[in-house]
C-alpha positions in Angstrom: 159.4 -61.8 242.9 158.9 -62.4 246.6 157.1 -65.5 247.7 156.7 -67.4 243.9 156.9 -71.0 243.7 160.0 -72.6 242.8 159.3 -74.5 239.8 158.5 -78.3 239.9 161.2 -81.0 240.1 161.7 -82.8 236.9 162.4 -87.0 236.4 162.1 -88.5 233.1 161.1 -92.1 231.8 163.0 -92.8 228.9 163.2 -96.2 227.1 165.4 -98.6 225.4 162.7 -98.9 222.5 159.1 -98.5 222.0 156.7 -100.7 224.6 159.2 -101.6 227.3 156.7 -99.8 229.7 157.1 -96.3 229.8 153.7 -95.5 230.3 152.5 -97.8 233.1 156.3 -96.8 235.3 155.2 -93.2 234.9 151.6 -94.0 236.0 152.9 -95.7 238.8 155.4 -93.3 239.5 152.9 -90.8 239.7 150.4 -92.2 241.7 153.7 -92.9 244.3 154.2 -89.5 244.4 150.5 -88.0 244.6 150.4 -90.7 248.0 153.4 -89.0 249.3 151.7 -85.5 249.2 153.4 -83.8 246.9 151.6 -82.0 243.7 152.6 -83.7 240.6 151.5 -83.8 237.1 152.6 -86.2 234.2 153.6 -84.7 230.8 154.7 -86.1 227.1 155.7 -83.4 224.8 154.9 -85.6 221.8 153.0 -89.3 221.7 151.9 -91.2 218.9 148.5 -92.6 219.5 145.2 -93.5 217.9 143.5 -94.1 221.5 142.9 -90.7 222.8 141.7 -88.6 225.6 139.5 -85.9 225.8 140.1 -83.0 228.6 137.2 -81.1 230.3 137.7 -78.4 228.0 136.5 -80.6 224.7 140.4 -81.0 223.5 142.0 -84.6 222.4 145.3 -85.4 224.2 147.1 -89.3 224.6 145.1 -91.6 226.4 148.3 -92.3 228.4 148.4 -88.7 229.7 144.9 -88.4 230.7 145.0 -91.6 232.4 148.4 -90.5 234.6 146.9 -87.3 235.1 143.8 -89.6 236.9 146.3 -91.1 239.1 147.7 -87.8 240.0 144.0 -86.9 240.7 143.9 -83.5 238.6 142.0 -83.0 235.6 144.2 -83.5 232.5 145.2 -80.8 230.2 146.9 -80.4 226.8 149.6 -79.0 228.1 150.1 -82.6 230.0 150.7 -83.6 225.7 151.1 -80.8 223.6 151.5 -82.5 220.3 149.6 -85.6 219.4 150.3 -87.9 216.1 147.3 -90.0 215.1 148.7 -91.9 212.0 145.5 -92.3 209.1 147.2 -94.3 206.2 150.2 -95.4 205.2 152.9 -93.0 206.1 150.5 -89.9 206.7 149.0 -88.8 209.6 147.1 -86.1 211.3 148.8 -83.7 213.4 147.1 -82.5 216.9 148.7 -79.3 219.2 147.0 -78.9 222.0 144.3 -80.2 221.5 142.7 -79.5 218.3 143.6 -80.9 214.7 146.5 -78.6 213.0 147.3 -80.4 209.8 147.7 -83.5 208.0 151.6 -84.8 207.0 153.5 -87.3 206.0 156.6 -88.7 208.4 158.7 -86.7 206.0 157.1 -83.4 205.9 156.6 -83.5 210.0 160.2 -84.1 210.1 161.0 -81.3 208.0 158.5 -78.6 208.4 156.9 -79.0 211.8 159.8 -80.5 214.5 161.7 -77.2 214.1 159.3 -74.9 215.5 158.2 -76.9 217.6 159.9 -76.5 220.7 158.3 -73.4 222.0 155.0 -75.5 221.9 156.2 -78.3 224.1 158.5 -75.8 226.2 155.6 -73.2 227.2 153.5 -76.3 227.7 156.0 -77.8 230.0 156.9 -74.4 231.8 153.5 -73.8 232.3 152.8 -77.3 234.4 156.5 -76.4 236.2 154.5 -73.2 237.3 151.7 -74.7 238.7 153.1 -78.2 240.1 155.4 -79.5 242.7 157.0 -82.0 240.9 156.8 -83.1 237.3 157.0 -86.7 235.6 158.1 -86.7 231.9 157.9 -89.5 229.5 160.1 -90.4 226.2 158.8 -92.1 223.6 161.0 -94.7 221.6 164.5 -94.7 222.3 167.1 -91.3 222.9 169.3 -93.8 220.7 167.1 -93.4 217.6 170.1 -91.7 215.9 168.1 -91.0 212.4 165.7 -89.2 215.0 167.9 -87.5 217.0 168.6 -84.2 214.9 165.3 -82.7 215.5 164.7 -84.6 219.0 161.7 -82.9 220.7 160.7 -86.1 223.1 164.1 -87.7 224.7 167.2 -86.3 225.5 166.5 -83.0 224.1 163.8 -82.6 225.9 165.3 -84.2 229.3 168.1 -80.9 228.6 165.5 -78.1 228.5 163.4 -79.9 231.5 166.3 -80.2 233.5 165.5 -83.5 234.0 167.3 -86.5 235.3 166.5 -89.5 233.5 165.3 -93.1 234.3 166.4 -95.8 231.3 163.6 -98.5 231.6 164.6 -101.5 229.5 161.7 -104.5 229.0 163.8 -108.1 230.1 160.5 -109.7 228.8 161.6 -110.1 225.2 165.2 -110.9 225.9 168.6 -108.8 225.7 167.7 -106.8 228.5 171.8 -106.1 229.4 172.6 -105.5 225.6 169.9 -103.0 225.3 170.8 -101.2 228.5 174.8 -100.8 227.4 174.0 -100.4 223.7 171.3 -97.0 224.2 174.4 -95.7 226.4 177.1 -95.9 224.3 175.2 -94.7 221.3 174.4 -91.3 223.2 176.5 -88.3 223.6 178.6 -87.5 226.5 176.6 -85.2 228.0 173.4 -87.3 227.2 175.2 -90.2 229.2 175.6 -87.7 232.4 172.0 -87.6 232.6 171.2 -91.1 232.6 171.0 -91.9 237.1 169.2 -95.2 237.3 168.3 -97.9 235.1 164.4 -99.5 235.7 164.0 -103.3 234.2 160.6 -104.2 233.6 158.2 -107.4 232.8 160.5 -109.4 235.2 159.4 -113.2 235.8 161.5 -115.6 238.1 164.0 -115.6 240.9 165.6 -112.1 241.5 168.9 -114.1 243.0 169.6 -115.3 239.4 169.7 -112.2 238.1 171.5 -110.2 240.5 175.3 -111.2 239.0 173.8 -109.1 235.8 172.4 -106.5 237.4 176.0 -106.3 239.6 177.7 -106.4 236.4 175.7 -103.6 235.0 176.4 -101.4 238.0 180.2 -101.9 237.7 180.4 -101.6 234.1 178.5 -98.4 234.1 178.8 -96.4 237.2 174.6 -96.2 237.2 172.6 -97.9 239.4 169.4 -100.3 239.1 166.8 -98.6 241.0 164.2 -101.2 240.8 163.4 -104.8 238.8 159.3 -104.4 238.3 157.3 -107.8 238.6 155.4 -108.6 235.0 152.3 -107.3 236.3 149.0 -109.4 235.0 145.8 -107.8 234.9 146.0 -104.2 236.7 143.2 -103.2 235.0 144.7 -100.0 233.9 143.8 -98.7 230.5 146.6 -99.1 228.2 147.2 -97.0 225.2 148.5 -98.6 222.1 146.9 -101.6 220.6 150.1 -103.4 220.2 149.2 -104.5 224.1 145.7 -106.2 222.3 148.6 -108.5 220.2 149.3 -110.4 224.1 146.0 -111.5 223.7 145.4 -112.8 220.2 143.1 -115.9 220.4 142.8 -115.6 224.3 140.1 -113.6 226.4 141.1 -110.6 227.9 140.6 -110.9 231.7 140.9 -113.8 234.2 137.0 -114.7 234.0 136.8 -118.3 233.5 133.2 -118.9 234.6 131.7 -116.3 232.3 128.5 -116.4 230.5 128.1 -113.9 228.3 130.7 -114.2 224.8 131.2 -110.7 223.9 133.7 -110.6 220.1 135.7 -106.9 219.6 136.0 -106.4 216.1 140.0 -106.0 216.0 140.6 -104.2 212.5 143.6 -102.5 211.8 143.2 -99.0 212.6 141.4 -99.3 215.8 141.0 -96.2 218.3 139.9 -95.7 221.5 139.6 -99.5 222.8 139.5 -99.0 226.0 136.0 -98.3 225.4 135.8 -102.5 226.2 138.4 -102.2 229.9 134.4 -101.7 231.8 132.9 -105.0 230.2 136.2 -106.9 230.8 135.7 -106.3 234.9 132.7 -107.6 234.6 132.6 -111.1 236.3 129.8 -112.7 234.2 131.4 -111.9 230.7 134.2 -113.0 228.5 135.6 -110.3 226.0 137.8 -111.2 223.0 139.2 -109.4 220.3 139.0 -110.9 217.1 140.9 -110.5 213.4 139.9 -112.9 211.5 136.6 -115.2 210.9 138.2 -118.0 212.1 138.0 -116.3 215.6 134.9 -115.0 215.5 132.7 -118.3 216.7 129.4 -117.1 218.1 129.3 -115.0 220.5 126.3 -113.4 222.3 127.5 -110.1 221.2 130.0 -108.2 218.5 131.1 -104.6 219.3 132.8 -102.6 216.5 135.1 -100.3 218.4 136.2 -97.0 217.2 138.5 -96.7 214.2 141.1 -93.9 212.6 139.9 -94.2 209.3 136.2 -96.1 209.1 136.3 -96.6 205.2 139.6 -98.5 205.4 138.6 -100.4 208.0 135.4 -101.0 206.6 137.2 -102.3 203.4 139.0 -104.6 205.7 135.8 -106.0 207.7 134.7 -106.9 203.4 137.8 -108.5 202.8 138.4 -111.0 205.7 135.0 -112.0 205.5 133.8 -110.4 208.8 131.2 -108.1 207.6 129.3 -111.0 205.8 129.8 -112.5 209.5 128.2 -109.8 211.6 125.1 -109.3 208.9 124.2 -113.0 209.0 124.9 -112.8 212.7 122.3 -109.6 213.2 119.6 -111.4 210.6 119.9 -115.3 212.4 119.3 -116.4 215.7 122.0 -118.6 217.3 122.0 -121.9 216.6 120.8 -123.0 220.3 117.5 -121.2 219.5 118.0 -117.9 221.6 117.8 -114.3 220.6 119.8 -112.7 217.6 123.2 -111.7 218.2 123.3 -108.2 219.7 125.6 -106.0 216.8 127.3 -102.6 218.7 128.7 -99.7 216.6 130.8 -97.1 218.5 131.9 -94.2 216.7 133.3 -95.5 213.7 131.7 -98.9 213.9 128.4 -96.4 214.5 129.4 -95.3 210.7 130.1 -99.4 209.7 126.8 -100.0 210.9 124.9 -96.8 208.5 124.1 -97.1 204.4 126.5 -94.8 203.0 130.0 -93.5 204.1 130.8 -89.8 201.7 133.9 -88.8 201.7 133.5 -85.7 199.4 136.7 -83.6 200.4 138.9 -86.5 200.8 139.7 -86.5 204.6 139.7 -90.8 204.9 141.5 -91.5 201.0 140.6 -90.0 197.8 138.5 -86.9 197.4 134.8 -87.7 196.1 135.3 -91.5 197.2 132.2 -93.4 198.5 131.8 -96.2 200.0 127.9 -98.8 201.2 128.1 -99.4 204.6 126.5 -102.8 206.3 123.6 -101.2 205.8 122.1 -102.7 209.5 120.9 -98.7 210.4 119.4 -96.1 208.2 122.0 -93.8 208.2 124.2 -91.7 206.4 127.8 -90.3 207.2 129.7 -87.7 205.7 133.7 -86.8 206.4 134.4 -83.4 207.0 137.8 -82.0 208.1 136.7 -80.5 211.4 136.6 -82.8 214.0 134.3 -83.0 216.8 135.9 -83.2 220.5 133.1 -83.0 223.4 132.1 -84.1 227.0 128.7 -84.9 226.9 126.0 -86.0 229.2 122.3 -86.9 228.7 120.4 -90.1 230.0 118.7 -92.8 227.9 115.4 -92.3 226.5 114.4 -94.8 224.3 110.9 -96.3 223.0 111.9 -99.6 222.3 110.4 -102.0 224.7 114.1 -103.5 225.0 115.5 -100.0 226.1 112.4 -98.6 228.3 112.6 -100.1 231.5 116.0 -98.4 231.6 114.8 -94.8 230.4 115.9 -92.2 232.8 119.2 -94.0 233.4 122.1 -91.2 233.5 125.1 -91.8 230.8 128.4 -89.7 229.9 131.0 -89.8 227.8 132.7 -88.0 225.1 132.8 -87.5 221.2 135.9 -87.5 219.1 134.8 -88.0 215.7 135.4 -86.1 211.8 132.1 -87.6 210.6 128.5 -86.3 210.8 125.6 -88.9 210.9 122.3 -88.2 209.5 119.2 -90.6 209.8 117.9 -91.6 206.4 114.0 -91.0 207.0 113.3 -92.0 203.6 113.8 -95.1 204.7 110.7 -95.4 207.0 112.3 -98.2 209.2 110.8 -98.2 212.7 114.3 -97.0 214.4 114.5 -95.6 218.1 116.5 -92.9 219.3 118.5 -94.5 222.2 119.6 -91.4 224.4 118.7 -87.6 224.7 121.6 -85.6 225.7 121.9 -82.2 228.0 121.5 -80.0 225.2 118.0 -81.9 224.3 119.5 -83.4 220.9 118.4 -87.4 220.8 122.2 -89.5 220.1 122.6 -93.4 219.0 120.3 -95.5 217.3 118.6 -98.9 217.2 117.4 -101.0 215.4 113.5 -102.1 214.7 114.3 -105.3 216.5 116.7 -103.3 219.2 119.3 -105.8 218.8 121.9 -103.9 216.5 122.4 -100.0 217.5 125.4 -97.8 217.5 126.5 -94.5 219.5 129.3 -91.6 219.0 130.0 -91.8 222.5 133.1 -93.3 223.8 133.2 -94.6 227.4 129.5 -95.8 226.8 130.1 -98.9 229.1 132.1 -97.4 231.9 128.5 -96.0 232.8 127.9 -98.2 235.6 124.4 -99.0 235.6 124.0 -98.7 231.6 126.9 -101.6 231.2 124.5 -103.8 233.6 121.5 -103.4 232.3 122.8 -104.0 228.6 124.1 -106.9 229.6 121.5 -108.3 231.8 119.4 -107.4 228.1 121.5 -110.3 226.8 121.2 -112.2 230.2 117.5 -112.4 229.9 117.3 -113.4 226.2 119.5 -116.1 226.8 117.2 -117.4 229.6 119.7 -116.3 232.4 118.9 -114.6 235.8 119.5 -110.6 235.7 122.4 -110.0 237.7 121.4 -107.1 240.2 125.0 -106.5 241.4 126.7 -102.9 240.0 130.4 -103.0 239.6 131.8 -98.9 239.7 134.5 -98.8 237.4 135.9 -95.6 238.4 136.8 -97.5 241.9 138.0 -100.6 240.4 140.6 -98.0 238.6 141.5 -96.5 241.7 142.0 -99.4 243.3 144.5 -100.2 240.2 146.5 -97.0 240.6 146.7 -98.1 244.4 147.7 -101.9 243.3 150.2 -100.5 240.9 152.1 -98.3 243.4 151.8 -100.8 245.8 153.5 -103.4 243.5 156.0 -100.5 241.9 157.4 -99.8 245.8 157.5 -103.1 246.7 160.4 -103.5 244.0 162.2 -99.9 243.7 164.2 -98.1 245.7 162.0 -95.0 246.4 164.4 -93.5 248.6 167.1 -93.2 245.7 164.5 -91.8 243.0 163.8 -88.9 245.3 167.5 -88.6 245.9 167.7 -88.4 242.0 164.8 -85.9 241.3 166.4 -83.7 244.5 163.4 -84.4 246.3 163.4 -84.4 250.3 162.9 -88.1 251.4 159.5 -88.8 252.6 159.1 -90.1 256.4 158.9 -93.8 256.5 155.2 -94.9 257.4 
């Protein structure tokens, strides 16, 4: 037809394993190519990811996706990540397409009865952005050179093949064997794989680029494919990060450069944790310290303990009973601190909202065995039941809360979104005084407190990246340790920008950007 848009230009990350960087080189590369004008949109046809995204639309995609599709200034969509894996327990996990929960499998039963239909999911997805898009960057995930994997590949070369995409190998020289991994993915891919390998990216580089230039001439000659860029080891971009291997960089440190903090705020690490960039606001701030914590060594005494979100709350629950951490947290919400200040504020978001209730149900058997039960820390009066539909939502609403620790801040706008397979009921038999914290746009009150208002709990994830909610929580803390409120607001949204900028700033600086729109047959931008 006359006058339709060509569709978009292709270029593909793929990797030399899992956690080389993928996801922060197509970030960058995206938010390169949205400052050069041009209409781009990220995509991954599968990810594997407990820390999710919800769209506009109510629908859960990777957290990775949503946050490229931020730097490429468009709302995301699930056609950005057609097919999401959220593993539960041990080799099982729940299966999302576009969207919405579609079943529950083990890594067997995926392999075998879902991969083969599913290209025309990730291919409509994909020809659908190619529609409305200039140009479109793709991720991998793992290695093409997964050769148990390969048969039914749906995320690496495969995929590349039906994008017509040209591929980008980024190999990590962080943990060592950078050249080995490089060579070795090659020569375990086919032929016509190899052909659509055109640059190579090495990542998390520290030192003196002259030493390293004889390898990187080496690799050149011994391959034919060029090194398009060696990428600094960034610190501290403040960019959300997806998987919680990243929180393992940080065990026993605090997250952040803040070294003249005074407020201690302790993230309950337990195995299955989701969603933890609920904590990326509270790390900006200049006046806190955040730390994740596993064990009770680590725990200490801090001013506050957040228990983040979780994939399955009764496992982790289990696991809070077992290391000692939930006798920890219920002495800390019943004791003041030992320098005579106020109680230890205790935070439950989503599943740590559950932790924090009297009884978890588990009646149809969507967490572990059908009729299972399980007490919860029994710091709220409430009750949650597991059902297998799950709750994805945008929601707004502003606090509105009785407790004279929450008044002075009624009226104060907050947002976020729900992602949950539980529902929470209060336990009014109980007859604690309890205080609704917020009343949403749809007039239903959401979250709880406590009596005391030190211990309370909401679904809603991205709770703290509401600007002036963060502060005044926190100057709550400030003031019942005897510290002076700190008026300041600190908008996270703009301290992400300003990452995206940082991050394509710092990914120019050591690519060659000219050759990568050579490769994606892209007309070279004007120099600036």
């Amino acid at each position: 037809m006359s006058g339709e848009r060509p569709k978009a230009r292709t270029i593909m990350l793929q990797g030399t394993a899992s956690d080389v960087g993928k996801s922060i080189v197509t970030t960058a590369l995206c938010r390169i190519l949205k400052q050069d004008g041009w209409k781009v949109a990220p995509y991954k046809s599968q990810n594997m990811a407990l820390n999710s995204y919800v769209t506009m639309d109510g629908k859960e995609i990777g957290r990775a996706q949503g946050v490229q599709a931020e730097a490429c200034e468009i709302p995301a969509t699930t056609d950005m990540n057609p097919i999401l894996i959220k593993p539960m327990k041990e080799m099982n996990a729940q299966i999302v397409v576009h969207g919405k929960p579609y079943t529950q499998l083990s890594a067997r039963d995926y392999r075998s009865e879902f991969l083969p239909f599913a290209k025309t999911t990730v291919v409509d997805a994909l020809e659908r952005l190619r529609a409305e898009y200039e140009v479109v960057v793709i991720e991998g995930a793992g290695s093409p050179a997964e050769i148990n994997l390969k048969q039914n590949d749906i995320v690496n070369m495969n995929l590349a093949q039906w994008a017509e995409a040209p591929v980008l190998l980024v190999a990590d020289i962080d943990r060592g064997g950078v050249f080995a991994s490089l060579v070795g993915t090659l020569e375990l891919l086919e032929p016509h794989e190899r052909e659509r390998v055109k640059g190579f990216i090495i990542n998390k580089f520290r030192g003196d680029l002259s030493l390293l230039q004889p390898g990187l001439d080496w690799l050149e000659e011994r391959t034919g494919i060029p090194v398009v860029g060696v990428l600094p080891y960034l610190q501290n971009i403040e960019i959300e990060q997806e998987d919680s291997v990243v929180l393992d960089a940080y065990k026993g440190k605090a997250l952040g450069d803040n070294e003249a903090y005074e407020l201690d705020i302790a993230i309950i690490r337990y195995p299955r944790i989701s969603n933890f960039t609920d904590i990326d606001a509270l790390v900006a701030e200049p006046d806190v310290r955040v730390r994740y914590v596993q064990s009770l060594a680590e725990l200490g005494t801090p001013d506050s303990i957040i228990l983040p979100g979780t994939k399955n709350t009764m496992e982790d629950l289990r696991f809070l009973r077992e290391s000692g951490l939930a006798d920890a947290i219920l002495s800390f919400a019943r004791a003041e601190r030992t320098d005579g200040s106020s109680s230890c504020k205790i935070v439950g978001i989503c599943g740590g909202y559950q932790m924090l209730g009297e009884h978890l149900l588990d009646p149809y058997g969507v967490e572990g065995e059908a009729g299972s039960e399980l007490p919860g820390l029994g710091l709220l009066p409430l009750q949650t039941t597991f059902y297998a539909e799950k709750k994805t939502e945008r929601v707004q609403g502003v606090v509105d809360c009785s407790h004279p620790l929450w008044s002075h801040g009624n009226g104060t706008p907050i947002a976020g979104y729900e992602i949950h397979m539980g529902q929470t009921v209060r336990l009014d038999e109980k007859q604690e005084a309890v205080y609704s914290l917020f009343q949403m746009s749809d007039h239903e009150s959401e979250g709880l407190a406590s009596a005391n208002g030190q211990v309370w709990g909401t679904y809603l994830h991205g709770i703290f990246h509401n600007d002036n909610f963060r502060r005044q929580w926190l100057n709550q803390i400030r003031t019942h340790r005897g510290l002076k409120p700190i008026e300041e607001i600190i908008p996270f949204a703009d301290r992400q920008q300003m990452a995206f900028d940082r991050l394509a700033e710092e990914t120019r600086k050591s690519i060659n950007i000219t050759l990568i729109y050579e490769i994606a047959g892209l007309p070279v931008p004007a120099a600036k």
